[in-house]
Structures are given as C-alpha cells and as structure tokens.
C-alpha positions as CSV (number, residue, x, y, z in Angstrom):
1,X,-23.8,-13.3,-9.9
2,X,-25.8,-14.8,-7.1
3,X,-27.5,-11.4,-4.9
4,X,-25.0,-12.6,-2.1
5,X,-22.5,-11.4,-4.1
6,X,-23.5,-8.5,-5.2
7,X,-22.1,-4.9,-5.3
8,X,-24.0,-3.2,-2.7
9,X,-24.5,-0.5,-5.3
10,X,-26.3,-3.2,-7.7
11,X,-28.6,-4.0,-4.6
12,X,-29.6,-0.7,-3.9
13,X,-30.3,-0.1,-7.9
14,X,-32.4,-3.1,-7.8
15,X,-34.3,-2.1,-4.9
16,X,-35.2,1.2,-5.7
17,X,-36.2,-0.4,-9.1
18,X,-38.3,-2.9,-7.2
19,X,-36.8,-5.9,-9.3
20,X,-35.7,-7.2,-5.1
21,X,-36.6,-6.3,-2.1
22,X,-35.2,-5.7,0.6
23,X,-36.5,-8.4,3.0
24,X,-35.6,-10.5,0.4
25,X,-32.1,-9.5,0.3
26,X,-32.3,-9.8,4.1
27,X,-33.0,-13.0,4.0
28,X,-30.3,-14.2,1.5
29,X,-27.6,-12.4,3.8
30,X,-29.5,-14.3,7.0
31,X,-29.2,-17.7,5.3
32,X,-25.7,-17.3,4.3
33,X,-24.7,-16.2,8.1
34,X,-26.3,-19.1,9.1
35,X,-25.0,-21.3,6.9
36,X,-21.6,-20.2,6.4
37,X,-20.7,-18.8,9.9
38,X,-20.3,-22.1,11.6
39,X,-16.8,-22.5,9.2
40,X,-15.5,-19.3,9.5
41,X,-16.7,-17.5,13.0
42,X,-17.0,-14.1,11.3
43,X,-20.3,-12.6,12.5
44,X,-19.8,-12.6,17.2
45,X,-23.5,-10.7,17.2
46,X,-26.3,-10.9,14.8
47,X,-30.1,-10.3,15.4
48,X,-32.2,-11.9,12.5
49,X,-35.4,-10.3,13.9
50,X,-33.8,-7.4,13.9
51,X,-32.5,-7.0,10.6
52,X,-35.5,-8.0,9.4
53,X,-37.4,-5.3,11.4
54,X,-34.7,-2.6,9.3
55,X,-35.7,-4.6,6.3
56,X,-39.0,-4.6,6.6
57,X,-39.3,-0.9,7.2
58,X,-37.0,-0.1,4.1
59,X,-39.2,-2.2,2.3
60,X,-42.6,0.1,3.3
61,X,-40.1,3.5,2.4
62,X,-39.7,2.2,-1.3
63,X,-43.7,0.9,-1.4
64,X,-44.8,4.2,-0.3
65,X,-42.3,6.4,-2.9
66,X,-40.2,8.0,-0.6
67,X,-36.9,9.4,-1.1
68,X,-34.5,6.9,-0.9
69,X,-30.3,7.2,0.1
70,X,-27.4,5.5,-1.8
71,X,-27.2,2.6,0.7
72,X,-30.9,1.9,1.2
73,X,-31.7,-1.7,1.8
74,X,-27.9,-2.8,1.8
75,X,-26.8,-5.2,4.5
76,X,-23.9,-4.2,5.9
77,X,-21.8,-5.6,9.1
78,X,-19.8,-3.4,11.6
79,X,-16.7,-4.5,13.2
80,X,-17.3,-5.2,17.0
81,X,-15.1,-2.3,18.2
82,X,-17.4,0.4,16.8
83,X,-20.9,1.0,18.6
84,X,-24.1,-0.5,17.4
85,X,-26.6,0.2,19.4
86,X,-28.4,-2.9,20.7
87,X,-25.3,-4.9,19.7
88,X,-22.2,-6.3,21.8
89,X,-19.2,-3.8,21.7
90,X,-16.2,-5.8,22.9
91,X,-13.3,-5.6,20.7
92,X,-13.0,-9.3,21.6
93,X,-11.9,-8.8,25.3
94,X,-12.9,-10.5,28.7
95,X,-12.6,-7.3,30.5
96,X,-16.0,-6.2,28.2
97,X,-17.6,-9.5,28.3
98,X,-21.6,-8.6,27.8
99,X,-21.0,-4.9,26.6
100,X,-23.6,-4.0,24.6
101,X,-23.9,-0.4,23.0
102,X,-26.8,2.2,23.9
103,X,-26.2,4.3,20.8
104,X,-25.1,4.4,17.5
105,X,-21.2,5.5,16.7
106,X,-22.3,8.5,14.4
107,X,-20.2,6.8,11.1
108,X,-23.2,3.8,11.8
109,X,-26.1,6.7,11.8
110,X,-24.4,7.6,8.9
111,X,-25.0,4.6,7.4
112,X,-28.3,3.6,8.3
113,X,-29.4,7.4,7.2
114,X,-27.7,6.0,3.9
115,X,-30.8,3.7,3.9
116,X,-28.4,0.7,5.0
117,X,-29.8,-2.8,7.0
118,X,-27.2,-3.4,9.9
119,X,-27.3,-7.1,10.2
120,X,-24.8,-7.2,13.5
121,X,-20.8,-7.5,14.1
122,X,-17.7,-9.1,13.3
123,X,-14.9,-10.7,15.3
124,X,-11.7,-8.7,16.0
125,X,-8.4,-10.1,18.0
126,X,-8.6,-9.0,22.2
127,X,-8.4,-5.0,22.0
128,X,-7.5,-5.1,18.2
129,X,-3.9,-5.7,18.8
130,X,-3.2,-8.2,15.9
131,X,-2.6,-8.8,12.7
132,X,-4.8,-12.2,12.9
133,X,-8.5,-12.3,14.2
134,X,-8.3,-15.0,17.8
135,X,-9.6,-14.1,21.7
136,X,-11.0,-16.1,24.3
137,X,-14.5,-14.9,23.8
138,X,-15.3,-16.0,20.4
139,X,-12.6,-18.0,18.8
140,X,-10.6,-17.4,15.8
141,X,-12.0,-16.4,12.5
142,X,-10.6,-18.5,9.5
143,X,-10.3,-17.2,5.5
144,X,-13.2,-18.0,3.2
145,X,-10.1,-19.4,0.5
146,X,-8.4,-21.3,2.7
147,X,-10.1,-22.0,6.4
148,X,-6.3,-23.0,7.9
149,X,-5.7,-19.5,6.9
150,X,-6.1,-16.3,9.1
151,X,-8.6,-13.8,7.7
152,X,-5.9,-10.6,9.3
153,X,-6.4,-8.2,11.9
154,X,-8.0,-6.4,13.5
155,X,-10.6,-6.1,10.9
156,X,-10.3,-10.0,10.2
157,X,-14.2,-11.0,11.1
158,X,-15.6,-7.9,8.5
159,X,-13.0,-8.9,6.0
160,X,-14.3,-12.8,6.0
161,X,-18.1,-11.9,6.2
162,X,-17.8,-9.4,2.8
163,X,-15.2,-11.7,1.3
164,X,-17.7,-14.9,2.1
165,X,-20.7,-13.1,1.0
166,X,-22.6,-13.2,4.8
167,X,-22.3,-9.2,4.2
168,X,-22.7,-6.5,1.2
169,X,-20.2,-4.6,2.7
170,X,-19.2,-3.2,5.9
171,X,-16.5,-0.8,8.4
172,X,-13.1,-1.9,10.7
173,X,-10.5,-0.1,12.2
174,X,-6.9,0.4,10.7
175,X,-4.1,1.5,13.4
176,X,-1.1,-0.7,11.4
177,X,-3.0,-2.1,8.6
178,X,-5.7,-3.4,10.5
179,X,-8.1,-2.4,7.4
180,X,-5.6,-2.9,4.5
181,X,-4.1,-6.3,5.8
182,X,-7.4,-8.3,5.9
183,X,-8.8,-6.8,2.9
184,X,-5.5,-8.0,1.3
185,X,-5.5,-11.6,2.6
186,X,-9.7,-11.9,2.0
187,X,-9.7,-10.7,-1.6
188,X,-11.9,-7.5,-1.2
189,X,-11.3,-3.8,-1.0
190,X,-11.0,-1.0,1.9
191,X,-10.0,2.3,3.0
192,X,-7.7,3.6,5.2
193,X,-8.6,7.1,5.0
194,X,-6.7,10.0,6.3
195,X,-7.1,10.8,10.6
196,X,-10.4,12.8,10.5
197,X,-11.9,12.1,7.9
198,X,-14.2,9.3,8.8
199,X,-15.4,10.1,12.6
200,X,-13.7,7.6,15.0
201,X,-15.9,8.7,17.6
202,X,-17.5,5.6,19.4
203,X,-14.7,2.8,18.9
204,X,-13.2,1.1,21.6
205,X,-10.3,1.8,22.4
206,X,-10.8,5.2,21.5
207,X,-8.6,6.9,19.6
208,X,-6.8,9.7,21.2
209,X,-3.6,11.0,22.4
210,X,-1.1,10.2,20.1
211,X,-2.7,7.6,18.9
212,X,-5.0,9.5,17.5
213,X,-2.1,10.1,14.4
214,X,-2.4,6.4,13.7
215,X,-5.9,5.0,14.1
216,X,-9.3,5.8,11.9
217,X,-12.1,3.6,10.9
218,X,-12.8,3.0,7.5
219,X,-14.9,0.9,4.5
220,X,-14.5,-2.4,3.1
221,X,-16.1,-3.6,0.4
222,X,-15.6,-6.3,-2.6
223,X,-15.5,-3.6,-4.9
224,X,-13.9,0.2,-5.3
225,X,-17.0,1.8,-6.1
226,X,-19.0,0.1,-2.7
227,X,-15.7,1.5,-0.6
228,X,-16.2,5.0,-2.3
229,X,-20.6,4.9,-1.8
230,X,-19.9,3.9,2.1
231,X,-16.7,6.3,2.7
232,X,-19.2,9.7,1.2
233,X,-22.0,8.4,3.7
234,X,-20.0,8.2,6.5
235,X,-17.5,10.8,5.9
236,X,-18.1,14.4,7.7
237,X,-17.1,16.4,10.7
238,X,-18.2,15.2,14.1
239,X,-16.8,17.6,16.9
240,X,-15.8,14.3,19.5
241,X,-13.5,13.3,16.9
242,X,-10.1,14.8,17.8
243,X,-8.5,14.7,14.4
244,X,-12.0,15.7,12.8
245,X,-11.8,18.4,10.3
246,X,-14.2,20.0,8.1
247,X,-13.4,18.3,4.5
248,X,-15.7,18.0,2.0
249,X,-16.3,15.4,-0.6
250,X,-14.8,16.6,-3.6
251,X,-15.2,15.8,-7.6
252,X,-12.1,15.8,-9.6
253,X,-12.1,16.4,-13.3
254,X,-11.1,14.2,-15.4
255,X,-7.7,16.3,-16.8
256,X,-6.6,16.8,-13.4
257,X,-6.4,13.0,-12.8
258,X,-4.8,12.5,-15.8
259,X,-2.1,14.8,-15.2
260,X,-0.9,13.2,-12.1
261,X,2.1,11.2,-12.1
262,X,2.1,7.7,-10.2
263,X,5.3,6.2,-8.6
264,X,5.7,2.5,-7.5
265,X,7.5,0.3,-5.6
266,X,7.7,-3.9,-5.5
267,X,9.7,-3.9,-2.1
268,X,11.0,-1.2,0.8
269,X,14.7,-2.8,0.3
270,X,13.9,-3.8,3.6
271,X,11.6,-6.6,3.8
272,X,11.1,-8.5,0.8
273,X,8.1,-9.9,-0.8
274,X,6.7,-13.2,-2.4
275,X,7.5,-13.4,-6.1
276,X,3.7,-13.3,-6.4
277,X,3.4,-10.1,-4.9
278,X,6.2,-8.5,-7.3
279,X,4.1,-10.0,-10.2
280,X,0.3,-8.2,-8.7
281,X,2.6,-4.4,-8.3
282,X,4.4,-5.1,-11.5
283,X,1.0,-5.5,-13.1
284,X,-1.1,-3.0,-11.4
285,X,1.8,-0.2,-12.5
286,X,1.4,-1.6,-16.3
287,X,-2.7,-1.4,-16.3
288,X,-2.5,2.3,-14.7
289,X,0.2,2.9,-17.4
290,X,-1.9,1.0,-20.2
291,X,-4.8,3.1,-19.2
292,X,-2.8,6.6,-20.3
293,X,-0.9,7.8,-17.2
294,X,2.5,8.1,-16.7
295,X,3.9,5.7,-14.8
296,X,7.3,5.4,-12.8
297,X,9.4,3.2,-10.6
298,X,9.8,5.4,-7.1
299,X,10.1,4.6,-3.3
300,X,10.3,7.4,-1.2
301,X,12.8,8.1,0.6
302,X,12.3,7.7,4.6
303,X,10.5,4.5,5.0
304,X,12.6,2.8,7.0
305,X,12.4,5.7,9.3
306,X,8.5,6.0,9.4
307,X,8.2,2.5,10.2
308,X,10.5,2.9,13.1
309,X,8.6,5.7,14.6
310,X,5.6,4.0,14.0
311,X,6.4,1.8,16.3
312,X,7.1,4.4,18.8
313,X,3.5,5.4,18.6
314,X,1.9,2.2,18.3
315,X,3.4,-0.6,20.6
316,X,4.8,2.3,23.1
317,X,2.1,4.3,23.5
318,X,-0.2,1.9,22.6
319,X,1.0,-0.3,25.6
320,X,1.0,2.9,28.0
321,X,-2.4,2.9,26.9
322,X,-3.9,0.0,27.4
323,X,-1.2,-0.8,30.2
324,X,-3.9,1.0,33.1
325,X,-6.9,-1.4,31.8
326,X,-5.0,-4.5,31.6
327,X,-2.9,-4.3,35.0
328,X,-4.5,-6.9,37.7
329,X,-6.3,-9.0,34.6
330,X,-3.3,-10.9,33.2
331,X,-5.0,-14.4,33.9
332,X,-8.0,-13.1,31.2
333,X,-5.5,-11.8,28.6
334,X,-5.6,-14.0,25.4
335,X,-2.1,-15.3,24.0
336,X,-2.3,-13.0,21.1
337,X,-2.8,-10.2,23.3
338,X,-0.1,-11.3,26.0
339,X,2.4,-11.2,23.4
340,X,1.9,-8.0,22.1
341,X,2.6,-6.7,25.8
342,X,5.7,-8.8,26.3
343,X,6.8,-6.6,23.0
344,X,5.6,-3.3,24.5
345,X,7.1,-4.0,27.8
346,X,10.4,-5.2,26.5
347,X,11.3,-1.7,26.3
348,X,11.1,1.6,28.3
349,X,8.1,3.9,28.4
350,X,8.4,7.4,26.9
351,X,9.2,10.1,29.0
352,X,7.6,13.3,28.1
353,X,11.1,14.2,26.0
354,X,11.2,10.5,24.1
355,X,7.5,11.2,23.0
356,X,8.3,14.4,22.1
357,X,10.9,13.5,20.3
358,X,9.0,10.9,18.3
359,X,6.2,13.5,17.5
360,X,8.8,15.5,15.9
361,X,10.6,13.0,14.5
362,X,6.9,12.1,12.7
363,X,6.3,15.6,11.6
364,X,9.6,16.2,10.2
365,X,9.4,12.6,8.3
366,X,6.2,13.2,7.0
367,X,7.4,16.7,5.5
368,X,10.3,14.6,3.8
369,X,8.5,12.4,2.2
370,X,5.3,14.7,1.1
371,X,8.0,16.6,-0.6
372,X,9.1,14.0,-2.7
373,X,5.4,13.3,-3.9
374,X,4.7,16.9,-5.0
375,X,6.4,14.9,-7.9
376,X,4.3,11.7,-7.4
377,X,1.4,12.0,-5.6
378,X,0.0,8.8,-5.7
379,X,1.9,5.5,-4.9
380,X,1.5,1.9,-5.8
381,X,3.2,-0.7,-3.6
382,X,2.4,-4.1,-1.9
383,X,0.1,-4.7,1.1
384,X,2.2,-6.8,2.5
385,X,5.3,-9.3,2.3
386,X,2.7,-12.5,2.2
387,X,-0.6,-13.5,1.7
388,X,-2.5,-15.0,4.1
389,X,-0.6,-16.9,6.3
390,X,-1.7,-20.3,8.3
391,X,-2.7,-20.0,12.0
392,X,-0.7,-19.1,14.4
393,X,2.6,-18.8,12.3
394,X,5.0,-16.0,13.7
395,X,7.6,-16.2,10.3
396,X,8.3,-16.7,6.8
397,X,11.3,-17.7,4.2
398,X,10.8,-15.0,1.8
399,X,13.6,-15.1,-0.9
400,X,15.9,-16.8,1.5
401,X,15.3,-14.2,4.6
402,X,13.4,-14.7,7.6
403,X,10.5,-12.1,7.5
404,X,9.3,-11.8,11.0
405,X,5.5,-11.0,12.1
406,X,5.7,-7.4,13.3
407,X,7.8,-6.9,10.1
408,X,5.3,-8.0,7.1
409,X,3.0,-5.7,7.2
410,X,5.7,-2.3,7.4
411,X,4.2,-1.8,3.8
412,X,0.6,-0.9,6.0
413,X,2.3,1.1,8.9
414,X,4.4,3.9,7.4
415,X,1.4,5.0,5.9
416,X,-0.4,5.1,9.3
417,X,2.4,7.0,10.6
418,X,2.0,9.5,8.3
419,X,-1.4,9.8,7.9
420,X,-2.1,8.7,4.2
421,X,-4.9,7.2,3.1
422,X,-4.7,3.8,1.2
423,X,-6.9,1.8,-0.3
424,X,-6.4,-1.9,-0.8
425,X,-7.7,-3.7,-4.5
426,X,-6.8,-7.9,-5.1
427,X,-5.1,-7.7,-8.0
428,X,-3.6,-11.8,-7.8
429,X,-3.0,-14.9,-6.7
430,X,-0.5,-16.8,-4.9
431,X,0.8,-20.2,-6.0
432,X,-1.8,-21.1,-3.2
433,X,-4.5,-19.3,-4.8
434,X,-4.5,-17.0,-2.1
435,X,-5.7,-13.3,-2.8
436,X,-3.0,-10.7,-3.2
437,X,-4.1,-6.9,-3.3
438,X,-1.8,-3.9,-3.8
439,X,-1.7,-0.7,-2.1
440,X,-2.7,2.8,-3.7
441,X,-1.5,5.3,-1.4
442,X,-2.4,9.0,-1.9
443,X,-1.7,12.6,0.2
444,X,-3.7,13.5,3.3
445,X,-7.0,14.4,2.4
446,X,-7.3,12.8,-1.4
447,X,-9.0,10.2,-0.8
448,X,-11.5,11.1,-3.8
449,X,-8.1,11.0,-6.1
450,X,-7.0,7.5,-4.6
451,X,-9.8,6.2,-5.5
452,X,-10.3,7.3,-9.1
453,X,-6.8,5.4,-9.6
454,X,-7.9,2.6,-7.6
455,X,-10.8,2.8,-10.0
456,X,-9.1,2.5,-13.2
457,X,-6.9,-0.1,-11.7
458,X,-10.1,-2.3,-10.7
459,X,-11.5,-2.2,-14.2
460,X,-8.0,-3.2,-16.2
461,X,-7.9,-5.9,-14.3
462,X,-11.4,-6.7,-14.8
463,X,-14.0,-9.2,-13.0
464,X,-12.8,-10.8,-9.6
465,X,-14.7,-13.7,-7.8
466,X,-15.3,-14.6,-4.9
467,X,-14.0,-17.8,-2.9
468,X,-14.6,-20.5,-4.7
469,X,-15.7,-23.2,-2.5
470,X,-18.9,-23.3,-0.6
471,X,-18.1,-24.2,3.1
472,X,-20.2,-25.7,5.7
C-alpha cells in the first residue's frame, strides 16, 4: 500500500520507528493535494509551507528522542466549519468570505498535541445545510469513484480528501448525517459520537440551543481503528461546550462485548433501500454473527416518530437560527442553501409551546426506544437509501417508489435526534461500483463498545481499497 494510503496508525508506527519521516510523509500528502485537487475540489485552504513547518518540527521531536503522541507526524484535514487557526473558517458562505481563524477549536489542539500535521481544510455546502458539498465560494466537490457523483454533506470535502488519499485522516460535523452520509458515499469510516463527547466548541454555526441535541463534530478515517486513535485524542470535557460532560475513555473486556446482543434492520418500512444496500446489512449481521455474537433481526420501534421530530429541530429551529444572519443577503445565498429555506419557511415557526412540545416529544421517544435496546444495545442498519447519487439530483426509483432527498438519509437523522452515536464502515458495492457502508449504532455514551463491533465487522469483511482510478 502506497504511504498515501496508509492507516494513519501505520504512519505514526513508521515514524516513530524512523523507517519515514515525517517531511517525507508531508510531502506525499502535498503532492497528491496538488495533483488530485484540481478533479475533485476537496481541500478550499491549504498552506504547503506551513505543513511543512509542522513537519519539519515533528521531524526534530523524533531526531532528538522525545516522547511522542499517537498521531505524531499524521496529516490530517479539518472540515472548514471548525477553527484552524491561520486557516479560512467559512462553512462555504459569502456572508464569511475571507474568515480566517485566530485560534485553534480545542478538538484541533487536541490533535496537534496528538503529534498530528494539519495540512488545511475541506469544502462543506453554504452553512452546512446539505446533504451534497456546492457554494458559491469554492464550487462543488465531486467523489473520488465517480467525479459525476456527489462526495455528501456537509462533511463532503473531508470525506473525498481521506477517501482520495490527499489526507490520513481528518474531522466534520454531523447534524443529519452530515458525518455518516459522506463517509458512506466516499468509502471510508467516521463517528457520530454522542452530543458532548467530542467538544463542538469553535464550529460555525455553533451549536446551541436546541440544536445543540442534534449536532457534534466527529472523526473520519479509512479505517475503524484511525476513527477510534483520533476520537480518544480529541475526546474530553471542555466547559464552552454546552452538551460537554465529563466521560472518560473506557476499556471494555472482552466477555462483556461478547455478551451483548445485536439487532438489525435492512429498511425503516418507511423508505426503502437499493437491493445493494439490503445485501451490505444482510452481510454485516452474518460476519458479526459468524464472529460468535448473537445476532437478531430488530427495528425499534418509534422511528418514524424520531425522524419526524428531528425535523422539528433541525429545519425549524435550524431555519430560526440561521433566519437572523441570512435576512437582507438573499442575492448571496447559493441554490442549495435557498432551498433549504424555502423548506424551513414553508411552515410556521415554533412558539415557545410547539418547541416545547417537540423537546418532550424527543425525550419521551428517546426513553421508548432506549427501552427496547436494554435488550439490544447495539444496532446494525443502512446509511442510507442510496449510494452516491449524481449532481444535483433531488429523487430516486427505489423498488418502484419515489425516495425523495430529505427522505434518504432518515436512516442518519433518528439517530441524531436521539443522540446515539454511529459509526459508518463500507461494507459493498453498488451495481455502479459505488461504496456502500452500514450503520452501527450504539447507546449514548458507548462509543468505545460501537466501535469494538464496528471492529470485528471491519476485519470479517477484510481489506478494502481505495478508488481505483487515478484522476487528474
């Protein structure tokens, strides 16, 4: 495997075994940006002298036998709604043209502490309100397997860099799948984690109110283990974080894994899904089950429900929002962004008794269904009802229904409604050849037990390459 692609964990064993270093490493990453970025517009902001300043100096820490972290010498991207300090900050909108961060969000200090190279940031859709990566600033971003393809939203730009191999690894922003979506459609791997646990403290738009139930920054990777390695650097309490609480990384033993029961799901009887996507659920439930754990068809009850509210909190609220910033700027607005707030608009704002009624109507269906997974704590499910879908298109003929846009991804937004975290793993192909991933979907706060499933389902289904044309 070529050191582009590369687990971020095998770079940083070969660099603190001197066998690479990290300018070197540097300089692959720079060469591929340059190369590559042209086709799919995935990197906005990128500083070669920069990065190799970071590299350079991580370079002179392992020369001189210091202590080194987990991360040291990796080069990592950061989606361009989180604060890098020296770097733009837009979250691909006119009205932030020319932003450019003082300071580090804490989850990058994090990672740079971690030892990591920050080579620069990724595209995102105008204010992340997409499910596809477009704005007037910078473009779209296309897939790395198919550049007529979107590479998702929000986190599209950071799922085509780490897919393409411009990046070792790297951190977007999930409020509807925004994490889980691209990582799907790209072929890699990523974390929604649960509100809190990752500190969301220096995104834009921040995170707060009751959006604050739905939106959290998290890794992406191209394998499990590099999600896990940049969720323990970055996770941790950080007191501007209003959902922050004071979790610690945990180790579970092996019986207690092996006791827990797993329920899954091809389809929400709701919105259905491509054949293909049956087939990659199907066959992550059989490798969990060959692998010694029980294994059990189960939906929970309640989904249709969640995904209803979920819409209350993110297109209602989310409009009321953004509604103050974007009033007076309408002529600036991309298309993408426009439409989301002819959707928002289309209905009434909450009162103070509609969003407390939603808030309720959250708690209580979050209580329902964490009942039923006392019995199943972990699910497996699909991403969502396609794979990645050509530019621009609004619908799909899914086994004879129309499967609208907002509707697709429902399999991403219960679980931001209720505050589980999720981590995405490619587990097929579409007729296409178009990645599929499935969903593994744990309790709030078990993250470390989603990803010892997500673990065991990575190695049954063994080796997974990258895209596998060179563009440019």
């Amino acid at each position: 495997m070529t050191a582009s692609y590369s687990s971020a964990r095998a770079i940083a064993a070969q660099i603190r075994k001197k066998e690479i270093s990290p300018v070197e490493i540097a300089h692959v990453h720079l060469d591929r940006i340059e190369r590559l970025n042209p086709s799919l517009n995935a990197f906005v902001d990128w500083k070669p002298e920069v990065v190799l300043a970071q590299a350079r100096a991580a370079e002179r820490a392992i020369l001189q036998g210091e202590d080194v972290g987990p991360l040291h010498g990796v080069p990592l991207s950061i989606k361009a709604s989180i604060d890098v300090a020296g770097h733009r900050c837009e979250a691909g909108t006119r009205l932030r043209a020319g932003y450019v961060a003082a300071e580090d969000a804490p989850l990058v200090a994090r990672l740079r502490a971690a030892g990591a190279v920050i080579l620069g940031v990724t595209n995102t859709p105008e204010l992340l309100m997409a499910w596809e990566t477009d704005n007037l600033l910078y473009g779209r971003t296309n897939n790395p397997w198919d550049l007529t393809r979107t590479a998702g939203g929000s986190s599209g730009g950071e799922a085509a860099a780490i897919a393409a191999g411009l990046s070792a690894g790297g951190v977007g922003s999930d409020g509807g799948g925004s994490i889980r979506e691209p990582a799907h459609f790209c072929g890699i791997c990523g974390l929604k984690p649960t509100p809190g646990r990752i500190p969301s403290t220096g995104h834009f738009p921040k995170s707060g109110g009751p959006f604050a139930l739905l939106g959290v920054v998290g890794p992406m990777a191209r394998t499990v283990e590099d999600v896990r390695v940049l969720f323990e650097a970055m996770a941790g309490w950080d007191d501007a974080d209003p959902c922050s609480a004071p979790v610690h990384l945990g180790q579970i033993q092996e019986k207690t894994i092996r006791d827990v029961a797993i329920g899954f799901f091809e389809d929400d009887g709701r919105t259905p899904v491509t054949q293909e996507t049956r087939l990659a659920v199907n066959r992550a439930a059989s490798l969990v089950s060959n692998a010694g754990f029980r294994v059990d068809p189960f939906r929970p009850e309640g989904l249709e429900e969640a995904r209803q509210l979920w819409w209350k909190f993110f297109g209602t609220a989310g409009g009321m929002i953004l509604g103050p910033m974007l009033r007076g700027h309408e002529s600036e607005l991309s298309p993408i962004l426009h439409q989301f707030s002819s959707w928002t608009s289309a209905e009434p704002p909450h009162s103070g008794d509609s969003l407390l009624a939603s808030w309720l109507g959250r708690d209580e269906i979050r209580e329902k269904i964490l009942l039923q997974m006392r019995k199943y704590p972990v699910l497996i499910c699909p991403t969502a009802a396609i794979p990645a879908f050509r530019h621009g298109e609004r619908e799909w003929k899914v086994e004879g229904k129309t499967v609208k846009y907002l509707d697709a991804w429902s399999y991403c937004e219960w679980f931001n409604l209720l505050g589980f975290p999720g981590v995405v793993v490619p587990m097929g192909f579409s007729e296409a050849g178009l990645p599929i991933g499935v969903q593994i979907v744990g309790r709030p706060w078990e993250e470390e037990l989603v990803f010892s499933i997500a673990a065991v389902l990575e190695e049954g289904r063994g080796p997974w390459a990258g895209p596998p044309i060179e563009l440019g």
